[in-house]
N, C-alpha and C positions, 0 to 999 in steps of 0.2 A: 833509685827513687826519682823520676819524672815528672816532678809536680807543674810540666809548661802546660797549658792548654793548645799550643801551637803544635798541630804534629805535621806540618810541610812549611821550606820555608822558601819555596818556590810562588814568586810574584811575590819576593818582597820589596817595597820601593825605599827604603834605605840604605844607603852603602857607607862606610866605614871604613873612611882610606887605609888605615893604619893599626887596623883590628890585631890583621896577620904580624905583623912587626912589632914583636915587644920591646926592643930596643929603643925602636923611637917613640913607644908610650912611654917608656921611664923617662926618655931624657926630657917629654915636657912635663910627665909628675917632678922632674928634678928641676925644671926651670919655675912652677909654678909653687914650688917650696922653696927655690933660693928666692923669689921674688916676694911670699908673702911674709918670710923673715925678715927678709929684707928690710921691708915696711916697716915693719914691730921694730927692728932694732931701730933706725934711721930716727922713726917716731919718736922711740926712746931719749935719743941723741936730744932731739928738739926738745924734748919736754923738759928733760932737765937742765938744759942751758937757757931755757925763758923762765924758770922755776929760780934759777939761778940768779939772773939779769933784775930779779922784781925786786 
């Protein structure tokens, strides 16, 4: 099933360093999931020790 309207992709002006290498797509989905957990828990940390301190 072929639902692209694209059928050449000759002259395309996009490139995508990192298309071909899924290794290094996971490891920045893996940097950009430790990082937004990150956040949330750290947040966490904060909130409840100013929750605390009132």
């Amino acid at each position: 099933m072929n639902t692209s309207p694209i059928e050449s992709w000759d002259g395309a002006e996009a490139y995508f360093t990192f298309a071909d290498k899924p290794a290094i797509m996971m490891l920045f989905l893996l940097i950009a999931v430790v990082i937004t957990f990150g956040t949330i828990i750290i947040a966490a940390v904060h909130e409840k020790h100013a929750y605390n301190n009132h």
